[in-house]
C-alpha positions as CSV (number, residue, x, y, z in Angstrom):
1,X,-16.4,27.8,31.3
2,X,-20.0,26.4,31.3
3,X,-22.7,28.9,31.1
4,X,-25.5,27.9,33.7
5,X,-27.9,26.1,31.5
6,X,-25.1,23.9,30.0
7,X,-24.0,23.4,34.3
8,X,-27.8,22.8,34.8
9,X,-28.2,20.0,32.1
10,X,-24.8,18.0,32.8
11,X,-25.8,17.6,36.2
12,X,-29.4,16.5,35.6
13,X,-29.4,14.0,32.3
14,X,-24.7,13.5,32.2
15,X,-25.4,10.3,30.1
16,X,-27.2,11.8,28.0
17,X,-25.7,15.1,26.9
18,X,-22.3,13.3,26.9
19,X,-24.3,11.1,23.7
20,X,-25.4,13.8,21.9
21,X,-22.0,15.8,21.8
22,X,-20.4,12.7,21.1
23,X,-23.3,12.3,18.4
24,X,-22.7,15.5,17.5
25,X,-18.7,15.1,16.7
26,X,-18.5,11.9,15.4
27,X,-17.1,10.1,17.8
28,X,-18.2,6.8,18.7
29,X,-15.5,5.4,20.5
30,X,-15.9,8.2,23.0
31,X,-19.3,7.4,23.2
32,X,-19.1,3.6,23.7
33,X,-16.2,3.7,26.4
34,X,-16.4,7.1,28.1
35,X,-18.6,5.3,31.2
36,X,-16.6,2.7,31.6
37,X,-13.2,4.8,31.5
38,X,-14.8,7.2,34.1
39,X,-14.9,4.1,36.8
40,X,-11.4,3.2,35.7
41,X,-10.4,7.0,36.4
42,X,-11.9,6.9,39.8
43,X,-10.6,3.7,41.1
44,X,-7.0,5.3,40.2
45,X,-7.4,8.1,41.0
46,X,-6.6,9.8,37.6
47,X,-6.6,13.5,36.9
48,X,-9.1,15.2,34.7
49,X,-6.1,15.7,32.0
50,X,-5.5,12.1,31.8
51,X,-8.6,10.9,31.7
52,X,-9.3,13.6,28.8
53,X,-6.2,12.0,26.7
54,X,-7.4,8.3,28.0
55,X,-10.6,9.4,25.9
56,X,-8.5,10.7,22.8
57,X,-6.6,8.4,22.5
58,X,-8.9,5.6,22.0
59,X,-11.1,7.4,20.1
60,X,-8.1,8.2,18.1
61,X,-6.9,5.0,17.8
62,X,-9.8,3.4,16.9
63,X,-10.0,6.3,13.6
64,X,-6.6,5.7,12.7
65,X,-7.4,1.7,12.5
66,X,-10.8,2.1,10.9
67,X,-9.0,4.8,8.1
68,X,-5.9,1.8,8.0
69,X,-8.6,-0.8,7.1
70,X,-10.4,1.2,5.2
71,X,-7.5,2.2,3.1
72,X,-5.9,-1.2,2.9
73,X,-9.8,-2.6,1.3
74,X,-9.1,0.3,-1.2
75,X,-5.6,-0.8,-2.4
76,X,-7.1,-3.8,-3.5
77,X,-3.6,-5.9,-2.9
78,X,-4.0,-9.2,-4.5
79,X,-2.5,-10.5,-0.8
80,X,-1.6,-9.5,2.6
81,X,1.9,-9.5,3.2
82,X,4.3,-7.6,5.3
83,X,7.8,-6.6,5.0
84,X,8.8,-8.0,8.5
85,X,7.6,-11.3,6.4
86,X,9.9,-11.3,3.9
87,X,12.9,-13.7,4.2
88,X,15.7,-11.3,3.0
89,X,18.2,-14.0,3.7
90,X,17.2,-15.2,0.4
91,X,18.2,-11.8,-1.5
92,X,22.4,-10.9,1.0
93,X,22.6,-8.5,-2.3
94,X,20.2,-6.7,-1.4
95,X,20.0,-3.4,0.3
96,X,18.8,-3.8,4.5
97,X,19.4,0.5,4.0
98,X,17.3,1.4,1.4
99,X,14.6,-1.1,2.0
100,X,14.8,0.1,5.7
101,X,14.2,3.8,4.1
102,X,11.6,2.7,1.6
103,X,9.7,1.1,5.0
104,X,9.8,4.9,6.4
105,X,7.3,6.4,3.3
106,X,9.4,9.5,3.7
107,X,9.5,8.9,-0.4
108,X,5.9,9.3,-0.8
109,X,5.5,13.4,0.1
110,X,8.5,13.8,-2.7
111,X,6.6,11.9,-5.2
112,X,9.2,9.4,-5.3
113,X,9.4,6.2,-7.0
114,X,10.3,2.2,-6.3
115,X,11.4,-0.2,-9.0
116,X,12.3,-3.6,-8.2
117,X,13.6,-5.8,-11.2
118,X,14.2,-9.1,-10.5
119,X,13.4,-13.0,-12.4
120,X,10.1,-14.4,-11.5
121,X,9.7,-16.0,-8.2
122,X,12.1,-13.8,-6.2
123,X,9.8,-11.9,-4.0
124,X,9.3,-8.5,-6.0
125,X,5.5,-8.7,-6.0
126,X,5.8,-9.7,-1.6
127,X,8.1,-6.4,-1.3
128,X,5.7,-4.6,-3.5
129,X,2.4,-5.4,-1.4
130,X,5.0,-4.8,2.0
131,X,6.0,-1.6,0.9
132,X,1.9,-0.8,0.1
133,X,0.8,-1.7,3.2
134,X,3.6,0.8,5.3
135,X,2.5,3.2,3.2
136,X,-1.8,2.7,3.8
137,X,-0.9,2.4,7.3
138,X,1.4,5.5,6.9
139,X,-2.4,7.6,5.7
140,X,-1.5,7.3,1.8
141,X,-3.9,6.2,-0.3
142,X,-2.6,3.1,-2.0
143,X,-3.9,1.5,-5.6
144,X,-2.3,-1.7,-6.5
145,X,-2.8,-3.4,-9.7
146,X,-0.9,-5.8,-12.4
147,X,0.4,-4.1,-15.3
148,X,-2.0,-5.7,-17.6
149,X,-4.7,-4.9,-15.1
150,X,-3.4,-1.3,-15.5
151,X,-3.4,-1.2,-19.1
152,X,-7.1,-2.7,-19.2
153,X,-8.1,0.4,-17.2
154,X,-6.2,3.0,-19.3
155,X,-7.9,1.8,-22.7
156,X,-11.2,1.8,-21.2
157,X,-10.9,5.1,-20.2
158,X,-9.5,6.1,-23.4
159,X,-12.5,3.8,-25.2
160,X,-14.9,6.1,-23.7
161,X,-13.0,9.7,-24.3
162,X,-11.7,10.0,-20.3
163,X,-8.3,9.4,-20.0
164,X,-7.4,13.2,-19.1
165,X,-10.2,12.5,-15.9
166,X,-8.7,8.5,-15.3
167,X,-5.5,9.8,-15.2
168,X,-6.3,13.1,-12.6
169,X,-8.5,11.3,-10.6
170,X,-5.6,8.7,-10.2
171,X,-3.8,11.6,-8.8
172,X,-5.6,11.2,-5.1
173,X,-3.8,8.1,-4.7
174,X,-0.5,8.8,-3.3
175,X,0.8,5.7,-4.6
176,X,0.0,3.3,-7.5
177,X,1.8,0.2,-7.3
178,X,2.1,-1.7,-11.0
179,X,3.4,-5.2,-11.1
180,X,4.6,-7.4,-13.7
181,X,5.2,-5.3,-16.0
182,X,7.3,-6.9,-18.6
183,X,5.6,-10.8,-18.9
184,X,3.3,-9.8,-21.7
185,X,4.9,-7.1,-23.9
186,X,2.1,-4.3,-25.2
187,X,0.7,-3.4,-28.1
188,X,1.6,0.4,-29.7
189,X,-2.0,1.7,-27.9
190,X,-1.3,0.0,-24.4
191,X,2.7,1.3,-24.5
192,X,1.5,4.6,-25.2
193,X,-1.2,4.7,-22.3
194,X,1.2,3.1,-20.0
195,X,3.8,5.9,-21.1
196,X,1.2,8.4,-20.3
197,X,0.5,7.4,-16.8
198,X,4.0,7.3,-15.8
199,X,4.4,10.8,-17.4
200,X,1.2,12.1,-15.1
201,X,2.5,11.0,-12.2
202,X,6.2,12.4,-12.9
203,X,7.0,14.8,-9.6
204,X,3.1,14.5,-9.0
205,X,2.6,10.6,-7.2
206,X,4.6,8.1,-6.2
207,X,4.8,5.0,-8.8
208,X,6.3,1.6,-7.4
209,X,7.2,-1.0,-10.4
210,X,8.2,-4.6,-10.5
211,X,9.6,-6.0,-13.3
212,X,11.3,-9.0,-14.6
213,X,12.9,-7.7,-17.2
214,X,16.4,-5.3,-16.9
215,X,15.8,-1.8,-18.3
216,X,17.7,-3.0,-21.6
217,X,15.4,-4.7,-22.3
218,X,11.9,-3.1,-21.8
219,X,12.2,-1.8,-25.9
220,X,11.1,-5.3,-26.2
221,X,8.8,-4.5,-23.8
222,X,7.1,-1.6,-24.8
223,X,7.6,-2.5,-28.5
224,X,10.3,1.0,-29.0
225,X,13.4,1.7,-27.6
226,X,12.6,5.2,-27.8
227,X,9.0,5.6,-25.8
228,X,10.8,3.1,-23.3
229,X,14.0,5.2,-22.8
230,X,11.4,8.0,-22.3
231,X,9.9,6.0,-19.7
232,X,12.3,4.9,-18.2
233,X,14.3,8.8,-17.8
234,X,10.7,9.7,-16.0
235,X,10.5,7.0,-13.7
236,X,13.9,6.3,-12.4
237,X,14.5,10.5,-11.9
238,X,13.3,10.0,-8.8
239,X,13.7,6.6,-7.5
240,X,15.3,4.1,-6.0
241,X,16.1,0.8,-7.7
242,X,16.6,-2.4,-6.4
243,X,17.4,-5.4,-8.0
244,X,16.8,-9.1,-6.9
245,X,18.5,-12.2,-7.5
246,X,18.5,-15.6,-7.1
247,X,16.0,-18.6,-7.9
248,X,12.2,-18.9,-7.5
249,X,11.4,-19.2,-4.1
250,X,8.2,-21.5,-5.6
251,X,11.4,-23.4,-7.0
252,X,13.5,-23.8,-4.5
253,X,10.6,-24.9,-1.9
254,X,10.0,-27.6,-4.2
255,X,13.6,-28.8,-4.5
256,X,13.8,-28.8,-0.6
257,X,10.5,-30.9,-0.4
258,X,12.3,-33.4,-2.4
259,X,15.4,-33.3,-0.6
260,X,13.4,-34.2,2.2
261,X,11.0,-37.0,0.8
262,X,11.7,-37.9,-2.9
263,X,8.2,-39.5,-3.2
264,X,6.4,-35.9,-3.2
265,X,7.0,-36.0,-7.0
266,X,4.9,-39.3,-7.0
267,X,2.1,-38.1,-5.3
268,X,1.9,-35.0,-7.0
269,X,1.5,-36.8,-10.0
270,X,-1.1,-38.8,-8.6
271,X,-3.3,-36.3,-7.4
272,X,-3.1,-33.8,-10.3
């Protein structure tokens, strides 16, 4: 209950006092639509309790969209693209159940892993980025880089003697995403770096993969059988792994636009 003085200063200067709590607890949205809630309340003759959650919840909503945006800027996907996007006619092999359960994040808290394997063109890198953005909007902080882009981090950390503090400040990101990894095969130093960060996040963080290469053949990869296999044991421990099939979707647009109008080719040509 309101001592007097609080009673005495609401009912004088409302306006205000309600800005300088609101000031006071950071919350903006509260501030901004509090007035304009109240005549909404009035005219419908809301009680005190919901026009209390009507508050909250816009405030709250309006924090959970800022941290979403916020988060997503962070992840620094290459693209925005969404798992309700993604044509999975293209791919009947592959599994509506797990990717229905990899939409949930439920693997995240475990420190589970995703790998998708697949050739080029198939949609790994669009399930990849879908699968980051449930999870930024989920409240896990999401890093998404190439594989090479990876590696170009992990030897400039180790160039400069701070691999160990690369590698645990990686650690506040719930969920690194690495792509590509198998187009440009590594040197000894990069294989070993790369081996390291998958070891550091082993039951720590979440790791999701694409690659277009089968687990056979990632020795050619990683330039030895054994630091793959090693790898490999680590990573798929925990995981779930889908594989996709199928031509290039870049591919197969193109052969449909020259179904359609066998001239394309002729432009193309033309204008490249």
């Amino acid at each position: 209950m309101l001592g007097d003085t609080t009673r005495g200063h609401v009912g004088t200067d409302l306006a205000a006092h309600i800005a300088y709590l609101t000031r006071v607890m950071k919350t903006p949205t509260i501030t901004a639509i509090w007035a304009d809630l109240a005549v909404t309340a009035r005219r419908e003759g809301w009680s005190h309790e919901e026009y209390l959650v009507a508050v909250l919840a816009r405030q709250v909503a309006d924090r959970e969209a800022n941290g979403t945006a916020l988060r997503t800027a962070a992840a620094h996907f290459p693209a925005i693209k969404s798992l309700e996007d993604f044509n999975t006619d293209h791919q009947p092999g592959l599994r509506r159940d797990v990717l229905a359960h990899l939409a949930t994040t439920t693997y995240i808290p475990t420190a589970g892993n995703v790998v998708l394997l697949g050739p080029p063109g198939v949609g790994k890198t669009h399930l990849a980025i879908g699968l980051g953005i449930k999870a930024v909007h989920a409240g896990h902080p999401v890093l998404f880089d190439t594989a090479t882009g990876w590696i170009t981090r992990l030897r400039d950390a180790h160039q400069h003697t701070r691999l160990a503090h690369e590698l645990h400040r990686l650690r506040r990101y719930r969920l690194l995403i690495i792509d590509e990894v198998g187009y440009i095969p590594f040197d000894h130093e990069a294989a070993n770096l790369f081996f390291q960060l998958i070891s550091s996040r082993y039951e720590q963080g979440s790791v999701l993969v694409t690659s277009n290469m089968p687990f056979g053949r990632w020795g050619e990869v990683f330039g030895d059988d054994v630091v793959a296999a090693a790898m490999i044991d680590r990573l798929v421990h925990h995981a779930e792994v889908l594989t996709l099939t199928g031509d290039s979707y870049r591919t197969r647009t193109r052969r449909e636009l020259l179904a359609k109008d066998p001239t394309a080719t002729t432009r193309t040509t033309r204008t490249t």
